[in-house]
C-alpha positions as CSV (number, residue, x, y, z in Angstrom):
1,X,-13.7,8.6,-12.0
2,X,-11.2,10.6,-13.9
3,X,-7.7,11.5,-12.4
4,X,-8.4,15.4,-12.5
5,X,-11.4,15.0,-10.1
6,X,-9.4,13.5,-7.7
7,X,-6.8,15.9,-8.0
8,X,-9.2,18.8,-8.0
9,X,-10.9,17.3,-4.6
10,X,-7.5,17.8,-2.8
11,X,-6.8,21.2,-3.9
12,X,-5.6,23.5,-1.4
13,X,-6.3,20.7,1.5
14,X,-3.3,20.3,3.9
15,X,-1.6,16.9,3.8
16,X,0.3,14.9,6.4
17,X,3.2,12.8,5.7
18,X,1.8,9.2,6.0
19,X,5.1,8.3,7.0
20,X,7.8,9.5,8.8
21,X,10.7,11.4,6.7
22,X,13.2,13.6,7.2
23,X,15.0,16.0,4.2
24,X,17.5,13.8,4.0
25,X,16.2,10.7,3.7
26,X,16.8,8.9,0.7
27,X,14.4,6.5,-1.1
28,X,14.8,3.8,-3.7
29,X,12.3,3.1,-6.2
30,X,11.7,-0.9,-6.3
31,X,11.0,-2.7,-9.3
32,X,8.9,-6.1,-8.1
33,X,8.4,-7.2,-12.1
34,X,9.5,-10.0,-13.8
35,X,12.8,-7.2,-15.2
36,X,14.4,-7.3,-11.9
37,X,16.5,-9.9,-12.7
38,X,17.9,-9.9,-9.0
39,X,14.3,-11.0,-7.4
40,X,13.8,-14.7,-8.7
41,X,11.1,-17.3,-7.8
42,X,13.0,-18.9,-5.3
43,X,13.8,-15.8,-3.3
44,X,10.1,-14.3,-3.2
45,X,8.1,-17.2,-2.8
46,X,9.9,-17.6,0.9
47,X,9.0,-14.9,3.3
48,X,12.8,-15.0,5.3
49,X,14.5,-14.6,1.9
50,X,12.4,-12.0,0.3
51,X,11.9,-10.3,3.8
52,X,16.1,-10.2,3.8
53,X,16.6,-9.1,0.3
54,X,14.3,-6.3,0.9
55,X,16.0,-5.2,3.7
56,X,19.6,-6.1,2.5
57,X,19.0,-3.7,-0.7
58,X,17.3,-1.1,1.6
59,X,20.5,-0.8,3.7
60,X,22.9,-1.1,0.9
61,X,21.5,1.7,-1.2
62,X,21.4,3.7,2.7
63,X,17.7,3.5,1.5
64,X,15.0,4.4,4.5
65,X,12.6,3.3,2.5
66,X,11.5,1.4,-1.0
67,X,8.5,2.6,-2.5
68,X,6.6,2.3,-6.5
69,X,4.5,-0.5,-7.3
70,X,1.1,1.8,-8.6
71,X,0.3,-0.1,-11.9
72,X,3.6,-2.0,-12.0
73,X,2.4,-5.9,-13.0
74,X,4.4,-8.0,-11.0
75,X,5.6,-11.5,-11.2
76,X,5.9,-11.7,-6.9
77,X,2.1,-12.6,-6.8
78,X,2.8,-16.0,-8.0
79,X,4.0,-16.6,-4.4
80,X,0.3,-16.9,-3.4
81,X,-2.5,-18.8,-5.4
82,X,-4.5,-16.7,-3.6
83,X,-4.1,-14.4,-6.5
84,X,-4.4,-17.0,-8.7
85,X,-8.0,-16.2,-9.9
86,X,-9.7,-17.8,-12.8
87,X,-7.7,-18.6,-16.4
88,X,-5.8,-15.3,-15.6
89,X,-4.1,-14.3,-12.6
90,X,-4.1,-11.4,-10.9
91,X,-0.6,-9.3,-11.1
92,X,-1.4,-5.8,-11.3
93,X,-0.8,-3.8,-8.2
94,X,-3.6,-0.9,-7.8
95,X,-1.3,1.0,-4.8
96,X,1.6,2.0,-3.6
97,X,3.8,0.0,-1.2
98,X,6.4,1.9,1.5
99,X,8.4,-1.1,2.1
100,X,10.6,-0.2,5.8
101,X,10.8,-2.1,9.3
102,X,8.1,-3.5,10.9
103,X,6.7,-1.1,13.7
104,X,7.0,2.1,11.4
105,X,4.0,4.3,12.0
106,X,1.5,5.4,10.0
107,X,-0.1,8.7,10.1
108,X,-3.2,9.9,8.1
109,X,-2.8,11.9,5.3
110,X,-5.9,14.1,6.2
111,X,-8.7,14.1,8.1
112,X,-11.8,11.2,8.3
113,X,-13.8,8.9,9.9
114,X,-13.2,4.7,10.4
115,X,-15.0,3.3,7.2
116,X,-13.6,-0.6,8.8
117,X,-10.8,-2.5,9.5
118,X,-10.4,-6.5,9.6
119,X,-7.6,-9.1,10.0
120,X,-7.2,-10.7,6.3
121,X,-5.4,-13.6,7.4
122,X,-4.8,-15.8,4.2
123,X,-0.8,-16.5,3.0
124,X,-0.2,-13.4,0.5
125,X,-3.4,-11.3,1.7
126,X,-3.2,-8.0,3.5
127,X,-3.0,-8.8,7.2
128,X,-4.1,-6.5,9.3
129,X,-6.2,-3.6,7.3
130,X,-7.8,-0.1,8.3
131,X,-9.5,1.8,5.9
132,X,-10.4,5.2,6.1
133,X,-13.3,7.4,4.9
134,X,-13.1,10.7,3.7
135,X,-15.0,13.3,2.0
136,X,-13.9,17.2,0.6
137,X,-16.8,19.4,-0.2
138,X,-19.0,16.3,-1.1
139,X,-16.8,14.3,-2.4
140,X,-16.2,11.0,-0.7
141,X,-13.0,8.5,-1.4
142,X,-11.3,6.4,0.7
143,X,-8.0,5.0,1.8
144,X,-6.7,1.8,2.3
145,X,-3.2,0.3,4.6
146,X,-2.7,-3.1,4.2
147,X,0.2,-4.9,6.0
148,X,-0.5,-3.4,9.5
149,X,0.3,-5.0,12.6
150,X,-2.3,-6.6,15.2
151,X,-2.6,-3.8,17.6
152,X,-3.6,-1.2,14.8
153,X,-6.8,-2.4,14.8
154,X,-7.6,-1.7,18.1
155,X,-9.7,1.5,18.4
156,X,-11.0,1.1,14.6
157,X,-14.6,1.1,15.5
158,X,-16.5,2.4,12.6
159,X,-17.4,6.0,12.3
160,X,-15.0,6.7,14.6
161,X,-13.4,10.3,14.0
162,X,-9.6,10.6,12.7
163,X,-7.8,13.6,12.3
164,X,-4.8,14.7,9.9
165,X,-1.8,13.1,10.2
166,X,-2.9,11.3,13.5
167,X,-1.2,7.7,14.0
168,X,-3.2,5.0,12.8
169,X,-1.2,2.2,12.4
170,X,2.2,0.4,12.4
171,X,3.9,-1.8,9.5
172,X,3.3,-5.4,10.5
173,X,6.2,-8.1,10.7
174,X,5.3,-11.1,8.5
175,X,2.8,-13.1,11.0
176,X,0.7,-10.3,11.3
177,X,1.0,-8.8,7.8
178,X,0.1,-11.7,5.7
179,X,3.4,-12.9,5.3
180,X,5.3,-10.3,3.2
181,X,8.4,-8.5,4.0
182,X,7.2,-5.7,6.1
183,X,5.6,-2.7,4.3
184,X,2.7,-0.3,4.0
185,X,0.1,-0.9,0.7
186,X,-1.6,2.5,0.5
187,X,-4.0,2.5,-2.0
188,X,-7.2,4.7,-3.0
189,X,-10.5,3.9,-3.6
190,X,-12.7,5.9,-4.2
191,X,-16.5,3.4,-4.9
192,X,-15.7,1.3,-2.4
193,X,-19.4,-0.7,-3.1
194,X,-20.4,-3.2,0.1
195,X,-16.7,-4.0,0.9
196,X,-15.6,-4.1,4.7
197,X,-12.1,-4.4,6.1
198,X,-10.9,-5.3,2.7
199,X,-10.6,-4.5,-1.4
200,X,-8.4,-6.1,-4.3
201,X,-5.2,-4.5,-3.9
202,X,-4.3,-6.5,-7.4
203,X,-6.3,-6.8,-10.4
204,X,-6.2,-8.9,-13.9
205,X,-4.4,-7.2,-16.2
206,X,-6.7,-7.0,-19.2
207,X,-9.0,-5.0,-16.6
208,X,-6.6,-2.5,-15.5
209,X,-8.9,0.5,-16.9
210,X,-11.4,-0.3,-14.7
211,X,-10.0,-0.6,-11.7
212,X,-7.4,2.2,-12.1
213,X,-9.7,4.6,-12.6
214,X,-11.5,3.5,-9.3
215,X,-8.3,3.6,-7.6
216,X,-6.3,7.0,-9.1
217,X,-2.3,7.4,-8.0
218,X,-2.2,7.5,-4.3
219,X,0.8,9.8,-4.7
220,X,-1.5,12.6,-4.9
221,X,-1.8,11.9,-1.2
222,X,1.7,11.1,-0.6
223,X,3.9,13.1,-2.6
224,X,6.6,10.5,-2.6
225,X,7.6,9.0,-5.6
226,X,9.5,11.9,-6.8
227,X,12.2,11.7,-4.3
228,X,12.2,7.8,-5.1
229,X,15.3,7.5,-7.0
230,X,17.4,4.6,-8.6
231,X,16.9,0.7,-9.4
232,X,18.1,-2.0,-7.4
233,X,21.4,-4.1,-8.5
């Protein structure tokens, strides 16, 4: 599926924020790749340190959020050999993450049904995870928050109606979210095949094409990453 479809699918539809944001609120753009010189291997392989020097650089840049990650390839993934799949690995990140405390709520960005939801509890996996269905004018894609808490997958029976910009989940902390700092993966998908409750979030590299164009910018839907600003230091 080509980016423009996707694009064209949402065209005059009214989106909600997916999380809550105020004018003022500033946000930094994080850089999770092997550039960040400040983010070694000893810092994100344990879930206390990476968990405070996410929050320590959140509060120093008077951040209320991180947020970037949609085709970065990132060298955090080699916390987990859960994505260690095969002779190569898999690194690239097919969403975007809204790194901010644990309990922040989610809010769908439009209207849709319960496609499934599941508890992915491996070390480095999503956690809890809802995924949503929705279709414009025949066209059907879905959307995906990984990361959630426990209780947001109470009520997720499938079919279930959801409307725009209702609350649908919380950011988990780390026992709930599959150990990671506490954030929000919002990704697209929009073949979602036989999957329930779950879908790569990270791909191989070499097949980035592929997957990218199953799983287009989910900034169409949340219009953030151009008030994301800076790098961290």
């Amino acid at each position: 599926m080509q980016k423009h479809e996707f694009e064209k699918a949402l065209a005059g539809v009214e989106l909600h924020p997916v999380v809550p944001l105020a004018p003022g609120d500033a946000l930094l753009r994080m850089n999770l790749t092997a550039g960040n010189a400040h983010l070694n291997t000893a810092t994100f392989s344990s879930t206390g340190l990476f968990s405070a020097w996410v929050e320590d650089l959140l509060h120093r840049k008077e951040a209320r959020y991180g947020i970037g990650g949609y085709g970065e390839h990132r060298t955090i993934y080699a916390r987990s050999e859960y994505f260690d799949t095969g002779e190569e690995p898999r690194r690239l990140h097919l969403g975007i993450d809204v790194w901010g405390p644990a309990g922040t709520p989610v809010h769908a960005p439009l209207a849709g049904t319960v496609h499934s939801a599941a508890f992915n509890d491996h070390f480095g996996d999503y956690g809890a995870t809802v995924i949503l269905r929705h279709e414009l004018n025949g066209f059907v894609f879905h959307t995906l928050y990984g990361h959630l808490d426990l209780a947001s997958l109470q009520d997720k029976e499938e079919g279930r109606a959801v409307a725009g910009g209702e609350l649908v989940a919380r950011f988990g902390p780390p026992e709930e979210n599959g150990h990671w700092p506490p954030h929000l993966h919002f990704q697209v998908i929009v073949d979602i095949g036989d999957w329930k409750g779950d879908y790569p979030g990270v791909c191989r590299y070499s097949e980035r094409a592929q997957w990218m164009a199953n799983c287009p910018d989910p900034d169409v839907l949340l219009r953030l990453m151009e008030r994301a600003v800076g790098e961290p230091d």
